[in-house]
N, C-alpha and C positions, 0 to 999 in steps of 0.2 A: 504494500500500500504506500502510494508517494503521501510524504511529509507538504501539510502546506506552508509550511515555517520553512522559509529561504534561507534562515540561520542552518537550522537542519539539513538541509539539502544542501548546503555548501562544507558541511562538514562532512556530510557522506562522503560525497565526491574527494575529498582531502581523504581522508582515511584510505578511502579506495588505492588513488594514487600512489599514497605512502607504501601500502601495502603491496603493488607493483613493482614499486622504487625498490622496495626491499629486496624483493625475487631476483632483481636482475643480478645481481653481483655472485648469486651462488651461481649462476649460468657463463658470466664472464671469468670466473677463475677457471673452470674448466677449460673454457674457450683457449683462454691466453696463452697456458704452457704448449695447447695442443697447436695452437698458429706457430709459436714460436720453432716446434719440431719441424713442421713443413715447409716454415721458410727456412732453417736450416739445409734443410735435404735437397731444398729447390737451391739455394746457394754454392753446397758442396758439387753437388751436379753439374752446375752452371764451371765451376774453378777445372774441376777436374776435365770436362770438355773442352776447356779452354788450354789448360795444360796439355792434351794428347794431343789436339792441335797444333799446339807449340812445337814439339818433339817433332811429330811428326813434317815440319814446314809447310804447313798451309797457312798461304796470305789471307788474312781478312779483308785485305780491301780489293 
């Protein structure tokens, strides 16, 4: 049942929010290590192609 006190209803809304705001950060710490892995591997990838390349004399340009 909607509140007809606007006082009410603006506090729902806040809580609500708060309680969102709060959710997110258990999702971005997951996130964070597991991005960091991947841009690792897409880096080491990257060097390491770049090295056999090297060795081997292929011009880049």
């Amino acid at each position: 049942m909607v509140s007809s006190n606007p006082l009410k209803n603006k506090f729902q809304v806040t809580l609500l929010l708060e309680n969102r705001l709060h959710d997110f950060p258990k999702g971005f710490y997951y996130l964070l290590p597991l991005s960091c892995v991947i841009l690792d591997k897409l880096q080491r990838n990257q060097y390491f192609s770049f090295v056999e390349k090297k060795q081997h004399g292929i011009s880049f340009l």
